[in-house]
Structure formats: structure tokens, C-alpha cells
N, CA, C and O atoms as a GROMACS GRO file, in nm:
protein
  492
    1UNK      N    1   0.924   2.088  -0.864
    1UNK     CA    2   0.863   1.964  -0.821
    1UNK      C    3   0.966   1.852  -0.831
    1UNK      O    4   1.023   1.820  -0.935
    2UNK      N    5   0.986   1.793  -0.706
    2UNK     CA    6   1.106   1.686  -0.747
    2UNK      C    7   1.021   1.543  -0.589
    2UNK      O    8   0.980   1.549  -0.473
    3UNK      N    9   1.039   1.460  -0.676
    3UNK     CA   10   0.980   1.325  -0.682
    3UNK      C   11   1.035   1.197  -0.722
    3UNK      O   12   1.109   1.190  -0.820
    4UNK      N   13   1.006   1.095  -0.654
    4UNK     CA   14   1.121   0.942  -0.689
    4UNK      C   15   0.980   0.848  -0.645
    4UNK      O   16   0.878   0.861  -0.577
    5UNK      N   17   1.060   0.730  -0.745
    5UNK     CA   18   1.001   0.612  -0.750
    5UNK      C   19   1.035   0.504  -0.797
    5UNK      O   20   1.052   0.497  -0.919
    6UNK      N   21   1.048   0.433  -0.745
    6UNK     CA   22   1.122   0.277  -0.777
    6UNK      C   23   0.994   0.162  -0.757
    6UNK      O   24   0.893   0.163  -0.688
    7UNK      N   25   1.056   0.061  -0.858
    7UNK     CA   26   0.940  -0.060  -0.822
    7UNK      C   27   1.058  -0.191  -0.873
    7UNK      O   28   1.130  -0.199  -0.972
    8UNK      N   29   1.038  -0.270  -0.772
    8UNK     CA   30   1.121  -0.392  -0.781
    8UNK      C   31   1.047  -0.568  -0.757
    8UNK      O   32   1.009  -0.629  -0.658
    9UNK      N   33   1.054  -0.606  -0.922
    9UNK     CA   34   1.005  -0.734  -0.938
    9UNK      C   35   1.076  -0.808  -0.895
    9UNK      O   36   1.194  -0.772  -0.895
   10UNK      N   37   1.039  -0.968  -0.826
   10UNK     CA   38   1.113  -1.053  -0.772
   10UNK      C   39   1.049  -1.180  -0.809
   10UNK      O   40   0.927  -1.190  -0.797
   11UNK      N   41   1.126  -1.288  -0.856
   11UNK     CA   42   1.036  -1.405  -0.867
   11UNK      C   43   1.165  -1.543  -0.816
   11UNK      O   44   1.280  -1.546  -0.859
   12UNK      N   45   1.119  -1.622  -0.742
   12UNK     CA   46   1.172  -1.716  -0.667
   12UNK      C   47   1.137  -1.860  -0.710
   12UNK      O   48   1.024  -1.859  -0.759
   13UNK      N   49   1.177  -1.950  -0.709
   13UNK     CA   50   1.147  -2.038  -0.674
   13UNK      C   51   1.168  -2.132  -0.534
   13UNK      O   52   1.271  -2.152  -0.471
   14UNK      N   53   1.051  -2.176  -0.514
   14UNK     CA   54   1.036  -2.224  -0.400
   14UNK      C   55   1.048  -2.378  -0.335
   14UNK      O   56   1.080  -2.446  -0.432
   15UNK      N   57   1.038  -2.457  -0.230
   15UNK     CA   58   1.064  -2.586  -0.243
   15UNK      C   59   0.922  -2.645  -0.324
   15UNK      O   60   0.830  -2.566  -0.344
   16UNK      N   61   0.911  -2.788  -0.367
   16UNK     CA   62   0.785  -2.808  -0.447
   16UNK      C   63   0.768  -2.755  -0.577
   16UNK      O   64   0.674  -2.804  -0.641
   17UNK      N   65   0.847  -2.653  -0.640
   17UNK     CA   66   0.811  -2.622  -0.712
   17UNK      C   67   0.718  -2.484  -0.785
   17UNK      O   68   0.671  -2.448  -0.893
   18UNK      N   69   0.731  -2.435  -0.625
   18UNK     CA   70   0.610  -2.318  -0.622
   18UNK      C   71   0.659  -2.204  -0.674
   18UNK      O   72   0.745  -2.144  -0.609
   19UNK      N   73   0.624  -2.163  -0.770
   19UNK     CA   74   0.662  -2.007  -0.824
   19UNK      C   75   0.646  -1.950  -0.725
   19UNK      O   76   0.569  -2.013  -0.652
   20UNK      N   77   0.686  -1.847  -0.676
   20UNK     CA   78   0.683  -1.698  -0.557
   20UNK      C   79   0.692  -1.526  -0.679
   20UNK      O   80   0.786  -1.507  -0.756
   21UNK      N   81   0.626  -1.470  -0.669
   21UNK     CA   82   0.654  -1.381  -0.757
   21UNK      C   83   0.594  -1.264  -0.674
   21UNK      O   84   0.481  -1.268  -0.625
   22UNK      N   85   0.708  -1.128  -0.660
   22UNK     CA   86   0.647  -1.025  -0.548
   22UNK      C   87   0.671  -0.943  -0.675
   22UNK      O   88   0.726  -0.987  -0.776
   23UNK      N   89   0.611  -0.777  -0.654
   23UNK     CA   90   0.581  -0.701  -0.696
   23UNK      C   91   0.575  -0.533  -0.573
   23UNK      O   92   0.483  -0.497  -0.499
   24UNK      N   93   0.685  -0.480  -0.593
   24UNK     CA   94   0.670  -0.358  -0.480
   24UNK      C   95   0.664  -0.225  -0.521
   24UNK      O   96   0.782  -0.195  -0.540
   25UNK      N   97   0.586  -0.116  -0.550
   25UNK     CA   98   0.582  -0.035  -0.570
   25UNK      C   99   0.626   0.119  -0.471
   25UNK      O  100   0.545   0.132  -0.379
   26UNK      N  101   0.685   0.181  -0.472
   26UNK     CA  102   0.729   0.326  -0.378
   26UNK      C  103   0.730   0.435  -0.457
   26UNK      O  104   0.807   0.444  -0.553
   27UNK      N  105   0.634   0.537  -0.420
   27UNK     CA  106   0.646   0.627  -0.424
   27UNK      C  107   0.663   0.744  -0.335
   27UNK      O  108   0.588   0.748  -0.238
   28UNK      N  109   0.767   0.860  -0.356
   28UNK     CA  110   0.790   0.956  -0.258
   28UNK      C  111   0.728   1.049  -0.272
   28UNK      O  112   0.696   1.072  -0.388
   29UNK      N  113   0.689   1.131  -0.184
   29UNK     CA  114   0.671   1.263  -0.188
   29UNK      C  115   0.658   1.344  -0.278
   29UNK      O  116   0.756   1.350  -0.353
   30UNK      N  117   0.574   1.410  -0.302
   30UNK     CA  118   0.635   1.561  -0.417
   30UNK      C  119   0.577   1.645  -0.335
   30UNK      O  120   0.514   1.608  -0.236
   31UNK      N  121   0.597   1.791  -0.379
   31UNK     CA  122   0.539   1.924  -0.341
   31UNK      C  123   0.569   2.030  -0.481
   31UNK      O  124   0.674   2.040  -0.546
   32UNK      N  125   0.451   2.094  -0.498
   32UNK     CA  126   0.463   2.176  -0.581
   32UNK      C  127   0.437   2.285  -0.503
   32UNK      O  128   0.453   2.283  -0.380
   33UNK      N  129   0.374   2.439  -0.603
   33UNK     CA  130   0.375   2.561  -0.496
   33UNK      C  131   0.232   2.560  -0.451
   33UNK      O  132   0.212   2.654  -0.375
   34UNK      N  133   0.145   2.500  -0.469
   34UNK     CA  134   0.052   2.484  -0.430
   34UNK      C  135  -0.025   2.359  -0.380
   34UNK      O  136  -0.144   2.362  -0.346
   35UNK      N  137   0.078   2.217  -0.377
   35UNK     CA  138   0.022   2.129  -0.338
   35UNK      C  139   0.134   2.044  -0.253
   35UNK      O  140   0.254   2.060  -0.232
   36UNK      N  141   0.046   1.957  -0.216
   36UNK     CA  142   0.187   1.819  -0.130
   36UNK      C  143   0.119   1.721  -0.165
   36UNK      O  144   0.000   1.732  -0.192
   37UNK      N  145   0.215   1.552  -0.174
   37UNK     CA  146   0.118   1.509  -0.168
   37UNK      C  147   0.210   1.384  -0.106
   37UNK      O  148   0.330   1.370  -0.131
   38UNK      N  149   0.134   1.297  -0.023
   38UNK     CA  150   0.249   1.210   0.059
   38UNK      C  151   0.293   1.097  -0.024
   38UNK      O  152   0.260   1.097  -0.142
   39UNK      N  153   0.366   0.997   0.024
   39UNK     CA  154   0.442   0.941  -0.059
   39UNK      C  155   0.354   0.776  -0.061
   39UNK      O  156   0.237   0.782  -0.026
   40UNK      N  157   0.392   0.682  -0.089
   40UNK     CA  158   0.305   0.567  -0.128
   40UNK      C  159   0.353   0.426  -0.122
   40UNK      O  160   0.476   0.426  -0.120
   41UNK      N  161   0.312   0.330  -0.119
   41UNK     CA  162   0.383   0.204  -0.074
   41UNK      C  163   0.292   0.065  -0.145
   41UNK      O  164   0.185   0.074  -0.084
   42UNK      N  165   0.284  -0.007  -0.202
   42UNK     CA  166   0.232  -0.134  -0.218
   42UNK      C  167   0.312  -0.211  -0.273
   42UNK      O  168   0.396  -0.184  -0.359
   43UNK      N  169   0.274  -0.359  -0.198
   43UNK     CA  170   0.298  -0.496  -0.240
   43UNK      C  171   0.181  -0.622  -0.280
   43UNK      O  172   0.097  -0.686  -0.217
   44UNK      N  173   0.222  -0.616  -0.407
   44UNK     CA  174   0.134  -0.774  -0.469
   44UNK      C  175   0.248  -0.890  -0.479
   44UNK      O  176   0.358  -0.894  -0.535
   45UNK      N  177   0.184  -0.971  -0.409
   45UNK     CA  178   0.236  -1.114  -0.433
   45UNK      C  179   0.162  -1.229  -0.536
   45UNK      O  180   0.053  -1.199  -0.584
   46UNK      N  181   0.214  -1.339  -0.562
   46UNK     CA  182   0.145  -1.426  -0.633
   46UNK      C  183   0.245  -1.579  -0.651
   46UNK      O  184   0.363  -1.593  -0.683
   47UNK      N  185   0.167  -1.651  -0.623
   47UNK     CA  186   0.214  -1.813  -0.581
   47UNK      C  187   0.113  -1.909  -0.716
   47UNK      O  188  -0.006  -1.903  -0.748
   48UNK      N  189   0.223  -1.988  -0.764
   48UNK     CA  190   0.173  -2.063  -0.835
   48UNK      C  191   0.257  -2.218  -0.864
   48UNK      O  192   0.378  -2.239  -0.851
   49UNK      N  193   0.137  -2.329  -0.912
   49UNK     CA  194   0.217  -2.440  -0.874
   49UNK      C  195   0.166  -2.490  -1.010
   49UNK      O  196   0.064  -2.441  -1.060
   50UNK      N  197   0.266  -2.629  -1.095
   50UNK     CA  198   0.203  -2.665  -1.204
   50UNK      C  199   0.136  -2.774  -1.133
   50UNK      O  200   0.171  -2.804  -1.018
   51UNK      N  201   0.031  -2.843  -1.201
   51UNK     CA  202  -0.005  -2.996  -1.180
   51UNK      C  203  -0.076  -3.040  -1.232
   51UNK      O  204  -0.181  -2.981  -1.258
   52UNK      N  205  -0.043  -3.203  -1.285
   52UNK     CA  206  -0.096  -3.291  -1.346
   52UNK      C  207   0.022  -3.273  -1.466
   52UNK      O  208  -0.008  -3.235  -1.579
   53UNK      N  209   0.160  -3.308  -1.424
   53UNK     CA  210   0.241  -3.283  -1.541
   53UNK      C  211   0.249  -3.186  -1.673
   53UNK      O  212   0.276  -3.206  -1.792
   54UNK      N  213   0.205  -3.044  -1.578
   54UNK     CA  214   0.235  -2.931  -1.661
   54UNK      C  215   0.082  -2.893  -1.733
   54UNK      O  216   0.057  -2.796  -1.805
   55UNK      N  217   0.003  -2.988  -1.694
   55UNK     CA  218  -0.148  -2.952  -1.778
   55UNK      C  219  -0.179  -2.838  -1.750
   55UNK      O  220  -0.214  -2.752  -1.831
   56UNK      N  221  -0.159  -2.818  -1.548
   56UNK     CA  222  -0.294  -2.772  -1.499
   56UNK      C  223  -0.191  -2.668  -1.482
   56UNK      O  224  -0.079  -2.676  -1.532
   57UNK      N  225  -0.251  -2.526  -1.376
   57UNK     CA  226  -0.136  -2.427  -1.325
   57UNK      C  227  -0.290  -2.366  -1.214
   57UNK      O  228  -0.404  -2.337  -1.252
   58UNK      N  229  -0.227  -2.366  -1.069
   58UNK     CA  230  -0.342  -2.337  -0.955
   58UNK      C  231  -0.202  -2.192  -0.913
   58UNK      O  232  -0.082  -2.198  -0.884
   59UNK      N  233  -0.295  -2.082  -0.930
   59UNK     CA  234  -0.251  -1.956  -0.909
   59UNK      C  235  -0.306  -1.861  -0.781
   59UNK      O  236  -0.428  -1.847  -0.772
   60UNK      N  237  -0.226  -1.801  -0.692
   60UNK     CA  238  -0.271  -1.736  -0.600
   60UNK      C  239  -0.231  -1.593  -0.585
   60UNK      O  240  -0.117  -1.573  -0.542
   61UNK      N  241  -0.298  -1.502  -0.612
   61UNK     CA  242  -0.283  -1.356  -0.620
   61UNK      C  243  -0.313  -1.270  -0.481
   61UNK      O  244  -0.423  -1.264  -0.426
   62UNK      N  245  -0.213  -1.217  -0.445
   62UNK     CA  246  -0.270  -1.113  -0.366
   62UNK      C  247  -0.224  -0.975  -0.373
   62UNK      O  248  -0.108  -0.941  -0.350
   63UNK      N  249  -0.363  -0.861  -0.422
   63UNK     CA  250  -0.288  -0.736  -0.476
   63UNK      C  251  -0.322  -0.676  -0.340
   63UNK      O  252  -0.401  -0.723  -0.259
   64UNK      N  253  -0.246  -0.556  -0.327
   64UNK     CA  254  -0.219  -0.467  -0.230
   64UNK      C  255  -0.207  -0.571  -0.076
   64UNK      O  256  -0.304  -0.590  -0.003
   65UNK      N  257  -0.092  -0.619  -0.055
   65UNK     CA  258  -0.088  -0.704   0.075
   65UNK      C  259  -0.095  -0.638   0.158
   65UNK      O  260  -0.142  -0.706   0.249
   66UNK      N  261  -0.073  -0.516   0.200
   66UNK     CA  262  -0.042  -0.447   0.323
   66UNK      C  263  -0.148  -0.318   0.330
   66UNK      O  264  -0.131  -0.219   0.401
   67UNK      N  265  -0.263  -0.344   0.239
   67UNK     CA  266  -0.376  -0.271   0.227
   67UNK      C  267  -0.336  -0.133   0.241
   67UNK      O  268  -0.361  -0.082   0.350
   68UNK      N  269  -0.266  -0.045   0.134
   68UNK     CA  270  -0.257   0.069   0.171
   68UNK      C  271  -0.206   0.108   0.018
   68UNK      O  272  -0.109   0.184   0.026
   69UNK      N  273  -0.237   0.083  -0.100
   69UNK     CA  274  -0.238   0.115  -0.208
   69UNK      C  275  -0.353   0.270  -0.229
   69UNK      O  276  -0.476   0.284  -0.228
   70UNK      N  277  -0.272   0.336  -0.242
   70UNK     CA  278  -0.345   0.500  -0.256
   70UNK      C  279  -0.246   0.651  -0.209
   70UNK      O  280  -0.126   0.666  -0.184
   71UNK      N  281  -0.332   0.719  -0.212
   71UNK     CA  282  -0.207   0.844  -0.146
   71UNK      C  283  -0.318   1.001  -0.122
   71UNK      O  284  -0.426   1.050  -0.154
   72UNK      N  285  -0.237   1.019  -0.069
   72UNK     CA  286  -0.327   1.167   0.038
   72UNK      C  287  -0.214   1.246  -0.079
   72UNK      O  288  -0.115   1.228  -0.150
   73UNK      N  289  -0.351   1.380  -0.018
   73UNK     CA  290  -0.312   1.518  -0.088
   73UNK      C  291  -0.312   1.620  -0.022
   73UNK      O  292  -0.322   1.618   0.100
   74UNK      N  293  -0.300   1.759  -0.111
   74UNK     CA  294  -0.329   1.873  -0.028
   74UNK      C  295  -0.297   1.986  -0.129
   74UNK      O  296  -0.188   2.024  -0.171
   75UNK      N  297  -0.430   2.033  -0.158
   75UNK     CA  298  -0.373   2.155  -0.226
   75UNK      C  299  -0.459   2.292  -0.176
   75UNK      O  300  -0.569   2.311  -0.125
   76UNK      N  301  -0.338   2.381  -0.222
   76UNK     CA  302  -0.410   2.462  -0.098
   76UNK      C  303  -0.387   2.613  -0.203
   76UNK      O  304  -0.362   2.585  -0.320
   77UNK      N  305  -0.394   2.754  -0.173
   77UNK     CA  306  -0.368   2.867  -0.175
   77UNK      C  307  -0.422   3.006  -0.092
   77UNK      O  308  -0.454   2.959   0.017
   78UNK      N  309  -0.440   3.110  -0.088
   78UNK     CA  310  -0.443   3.228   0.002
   78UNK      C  311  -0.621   3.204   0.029
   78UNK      O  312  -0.674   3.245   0.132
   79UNK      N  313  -0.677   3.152  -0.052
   79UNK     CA  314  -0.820   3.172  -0.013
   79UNK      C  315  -0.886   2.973  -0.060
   79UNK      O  316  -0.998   2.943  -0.101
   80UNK      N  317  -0.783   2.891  -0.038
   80UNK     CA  318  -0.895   2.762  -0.072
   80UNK      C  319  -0.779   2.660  -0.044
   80UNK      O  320  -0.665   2.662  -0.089
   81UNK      N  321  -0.838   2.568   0.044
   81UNK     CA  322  -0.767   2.436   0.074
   81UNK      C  323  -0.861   2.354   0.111
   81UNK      O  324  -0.962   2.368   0.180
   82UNK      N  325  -0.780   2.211   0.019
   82UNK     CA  326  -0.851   2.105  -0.016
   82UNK      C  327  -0.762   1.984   0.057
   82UNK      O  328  -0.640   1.991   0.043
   83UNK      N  329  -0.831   1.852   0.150
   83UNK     CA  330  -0.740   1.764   0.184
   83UNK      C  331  -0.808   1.648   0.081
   83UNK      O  332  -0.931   1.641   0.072
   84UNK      N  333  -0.737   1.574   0.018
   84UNK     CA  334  -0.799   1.458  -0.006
   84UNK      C  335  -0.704   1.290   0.002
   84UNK      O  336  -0.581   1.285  -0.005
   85UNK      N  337  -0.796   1.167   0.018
   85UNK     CA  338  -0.743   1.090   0.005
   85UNK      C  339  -0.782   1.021  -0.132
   85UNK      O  340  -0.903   1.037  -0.148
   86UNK      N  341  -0.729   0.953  -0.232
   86UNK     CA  342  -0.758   0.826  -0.312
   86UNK      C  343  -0.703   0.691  -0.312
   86UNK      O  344  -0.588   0.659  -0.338
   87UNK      N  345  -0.829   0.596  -0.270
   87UNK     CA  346  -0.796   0.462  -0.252
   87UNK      C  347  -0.788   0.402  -0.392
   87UNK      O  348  -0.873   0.448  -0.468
   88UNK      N  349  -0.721   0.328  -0.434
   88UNK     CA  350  -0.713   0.191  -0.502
   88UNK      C  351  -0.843   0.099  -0.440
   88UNK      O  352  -0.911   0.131  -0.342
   89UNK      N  353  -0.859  -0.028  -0.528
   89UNK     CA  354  -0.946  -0.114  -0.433
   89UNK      C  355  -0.906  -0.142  -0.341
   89UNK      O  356  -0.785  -0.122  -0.340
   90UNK      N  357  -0.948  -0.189  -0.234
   90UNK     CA  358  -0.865  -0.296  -0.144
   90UNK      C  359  -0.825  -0.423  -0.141
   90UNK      O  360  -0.844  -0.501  -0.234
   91UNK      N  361  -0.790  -0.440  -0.078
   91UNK     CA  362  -0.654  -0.583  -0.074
   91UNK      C  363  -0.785  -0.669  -0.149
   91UNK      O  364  -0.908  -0.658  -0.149
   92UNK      N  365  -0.671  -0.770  -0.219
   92UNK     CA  366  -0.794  -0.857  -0.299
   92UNK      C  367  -0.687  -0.996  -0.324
   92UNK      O  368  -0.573  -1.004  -0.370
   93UNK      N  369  -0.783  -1.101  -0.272
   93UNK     CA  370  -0.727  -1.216  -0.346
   93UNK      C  371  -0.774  -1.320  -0.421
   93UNK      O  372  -0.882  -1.375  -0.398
   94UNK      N  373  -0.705  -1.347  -0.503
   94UNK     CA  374  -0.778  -1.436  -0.667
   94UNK      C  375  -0.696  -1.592  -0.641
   94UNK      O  376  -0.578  -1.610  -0.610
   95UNK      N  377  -0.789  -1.680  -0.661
   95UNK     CA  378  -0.737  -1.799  -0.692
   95UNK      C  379  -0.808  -1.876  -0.842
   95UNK      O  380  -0.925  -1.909  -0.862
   96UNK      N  381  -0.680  -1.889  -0.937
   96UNK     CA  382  -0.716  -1.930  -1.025
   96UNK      C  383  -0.736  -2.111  -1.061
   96UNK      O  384  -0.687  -2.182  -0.972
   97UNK      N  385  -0.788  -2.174  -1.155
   97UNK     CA  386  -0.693  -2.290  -1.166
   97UNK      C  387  -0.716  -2.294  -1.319
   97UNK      O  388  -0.813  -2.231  -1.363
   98UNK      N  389  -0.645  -2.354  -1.396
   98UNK     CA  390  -0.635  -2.329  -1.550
   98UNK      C  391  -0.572  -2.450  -1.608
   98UNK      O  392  -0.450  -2.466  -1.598
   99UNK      N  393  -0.673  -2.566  -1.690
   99UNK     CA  394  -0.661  -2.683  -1.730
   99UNK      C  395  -0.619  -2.679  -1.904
   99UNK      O  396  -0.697  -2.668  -1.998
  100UNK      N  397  -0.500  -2.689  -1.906
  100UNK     CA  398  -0.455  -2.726  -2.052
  100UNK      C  399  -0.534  -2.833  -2.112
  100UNK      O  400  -0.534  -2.940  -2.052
  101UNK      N  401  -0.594  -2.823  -2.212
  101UNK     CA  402  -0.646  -2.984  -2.289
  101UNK      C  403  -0.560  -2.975  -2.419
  101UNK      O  404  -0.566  -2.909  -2.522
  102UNK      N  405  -0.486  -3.062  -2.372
  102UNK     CA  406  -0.374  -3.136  -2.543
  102UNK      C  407  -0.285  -3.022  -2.528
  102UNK      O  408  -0.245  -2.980  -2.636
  103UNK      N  409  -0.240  -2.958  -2.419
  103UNK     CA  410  -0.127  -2.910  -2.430
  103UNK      C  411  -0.043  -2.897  -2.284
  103UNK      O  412  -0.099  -2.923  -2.178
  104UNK      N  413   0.071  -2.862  -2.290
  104UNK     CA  414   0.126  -2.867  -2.184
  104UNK      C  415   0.202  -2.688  -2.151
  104UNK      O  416   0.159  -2.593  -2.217
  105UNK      N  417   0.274  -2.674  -2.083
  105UNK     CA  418   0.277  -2.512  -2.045
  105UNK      C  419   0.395  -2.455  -2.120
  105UNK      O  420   0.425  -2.336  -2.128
  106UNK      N  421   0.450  -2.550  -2.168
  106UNK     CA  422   0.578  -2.486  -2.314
  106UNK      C  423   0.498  -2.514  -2.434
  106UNK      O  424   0.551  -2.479  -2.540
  107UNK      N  425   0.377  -2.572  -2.441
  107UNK     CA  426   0.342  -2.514  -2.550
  107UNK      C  427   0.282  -2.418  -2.579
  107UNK      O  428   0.285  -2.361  -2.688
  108UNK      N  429   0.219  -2.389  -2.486
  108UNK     CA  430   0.137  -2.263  -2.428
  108UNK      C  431   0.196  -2.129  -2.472
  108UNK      O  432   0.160  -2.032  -2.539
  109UNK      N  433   0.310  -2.171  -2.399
  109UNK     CA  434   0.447  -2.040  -2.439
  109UNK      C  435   0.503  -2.037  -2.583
  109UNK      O  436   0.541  -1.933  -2.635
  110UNK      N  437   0.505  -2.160  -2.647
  110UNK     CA  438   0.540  -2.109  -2.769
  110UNK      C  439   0.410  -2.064  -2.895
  110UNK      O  440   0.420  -2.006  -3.003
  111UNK      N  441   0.311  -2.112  -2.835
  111UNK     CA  442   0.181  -2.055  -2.936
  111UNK      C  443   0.235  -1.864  -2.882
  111UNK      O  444   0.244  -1.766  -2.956
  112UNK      N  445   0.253  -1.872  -2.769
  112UNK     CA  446   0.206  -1.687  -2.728
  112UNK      C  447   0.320  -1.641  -2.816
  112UNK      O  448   0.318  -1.523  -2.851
  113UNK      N  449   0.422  -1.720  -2.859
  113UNK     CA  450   0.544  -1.656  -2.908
  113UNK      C  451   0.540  -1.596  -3.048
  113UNK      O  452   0.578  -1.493  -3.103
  114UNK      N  453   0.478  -1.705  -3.078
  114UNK     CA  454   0.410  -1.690  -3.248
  114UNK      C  455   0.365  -1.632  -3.219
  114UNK      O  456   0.437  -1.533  -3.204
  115UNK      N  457   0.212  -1.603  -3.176
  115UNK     CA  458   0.142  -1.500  -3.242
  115UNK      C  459   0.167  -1.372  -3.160
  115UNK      O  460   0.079  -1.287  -3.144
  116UNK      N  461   0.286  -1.362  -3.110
  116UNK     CA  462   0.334  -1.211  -3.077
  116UNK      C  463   0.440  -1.154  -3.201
  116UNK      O  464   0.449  -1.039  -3.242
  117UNK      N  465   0.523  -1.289  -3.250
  117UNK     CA  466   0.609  -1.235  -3.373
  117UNK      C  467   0.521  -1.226  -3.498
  117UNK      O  468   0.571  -1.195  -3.607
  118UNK      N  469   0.379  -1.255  -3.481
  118UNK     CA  470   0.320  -1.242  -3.604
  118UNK      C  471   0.204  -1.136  -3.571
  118UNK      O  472   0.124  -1.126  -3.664
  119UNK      N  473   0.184  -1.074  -3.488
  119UNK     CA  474   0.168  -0.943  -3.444
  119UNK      C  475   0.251  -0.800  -3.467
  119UNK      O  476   0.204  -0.688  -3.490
  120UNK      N  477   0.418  -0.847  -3.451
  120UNK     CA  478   0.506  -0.787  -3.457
  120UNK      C  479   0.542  -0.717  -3.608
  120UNK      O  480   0.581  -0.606  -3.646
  121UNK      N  481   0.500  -0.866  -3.677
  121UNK     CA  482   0.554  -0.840  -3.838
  121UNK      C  483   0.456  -0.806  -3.903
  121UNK      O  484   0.481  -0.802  -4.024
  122UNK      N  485   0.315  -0.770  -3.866
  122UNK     CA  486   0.212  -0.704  -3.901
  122UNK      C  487   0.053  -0.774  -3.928
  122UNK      O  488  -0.060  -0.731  -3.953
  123UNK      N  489   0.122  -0.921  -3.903
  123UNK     CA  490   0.032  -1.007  -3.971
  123UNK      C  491  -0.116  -1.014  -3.882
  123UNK      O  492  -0.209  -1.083  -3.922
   0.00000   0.00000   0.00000
């Protein structure tokens, strides 16, 4: 059985200020002695902007852009064959908006920091 897969994060910044952040997933092919199964493709994107001087953060998600998150099969032998497909959901998009009160988005980040090093150290 021999099989590949790569996935490549990307995050941009944009004019305005706009985060751009892609997400691409590939998968190839495999075949074993009794099965195949085809290879696979998705992209999530996601756009985000701060405002109101770092209070607020308005987020835009879109998973599976090219609606084809899933993969076909086939397994077969001398007396039984099976075709199948499995979908993921379909394409989906989220818009968030998320209001800091008494804080701003570096502080945000340094509370998560703490209590990840105080997670870390057992506490």
C-alpha cells in the first residue's frame, strides 16, 4: 500500500488589515490487494478583520470551498464488490463577531499563554 499527502497552511495579510488564512488538504490514491480508493482534495479559507481598536474581531469561515471534501472507494474480491462514496458535510460558511469587554486582542493572547504554561506545568 503506498499513499501521499500533503497539507499546506497559508496566512496573508491583506490591504485594511484583513487576515487571509487558507488551509489545503491532498490526498492521493492508495490501492491495496483488495481495495482502491481515489485520491482527495479540500480547501478552507477564513478572513478576519479587528475593530473598534482591537476590541472586536468579525471572522469569516469557509470550510470545504470547492465542495468536494470526501473520497470514493472500492473494495472488491472473487465473489463480493462494494463501491462506496463518503461525504464530509458540505461547504459551510460561519460568520462570527466577538466583543472583548476590558480587553484588547494581546491580552487575550497572553491570558491563553498562561493558562497553557499552567496547564503545561500541571497546574
Amino acid at each position: 500500500n503506498v499513499s501521499w499527502s500533503y497539507r499546506l497552511n497559508n496566512k496573508l495579510t491583506l490591504p485594511g488589515k484583513i487576515e487571509w488564512q487558507t488551509r489545503m488538504n491532498v490526498r492521493g490514491p492508495s490501492e491495496t490487494a483488495i481495495s482502491k480508493r481515489e485520491g482527495n482534495f479540500s480547501i478552507d479559507l477564513a478572513f478576519s478583520k479587528e475593530l473598534f481598536k482591537e476590541k472586536a474581531s468579525l471572522t469569516l469561515n469557509v470550510r470545504d470551498l470547492l465542495n468536494q471534501r470526501g473520497w470514493r472507494s472500492k473494495t472488491f474480491n472473487e465473489t463480493f464488490y462494494n463501491s462506496s462514496e463518503h461525504r464530509w458535510a458540505k461547504r459551510s460558511f460561519t460568520l462570527n463577531f466577538t466583543y472583548r469587554f476590558n480587553q484588547k486582542k494581546n491580552q487575550d493572547r497572553r491570558l491563553q499563554q498562561e493558562s497553557y504554561d499552567d496547564e503545561a506545568m500541571g497546574f
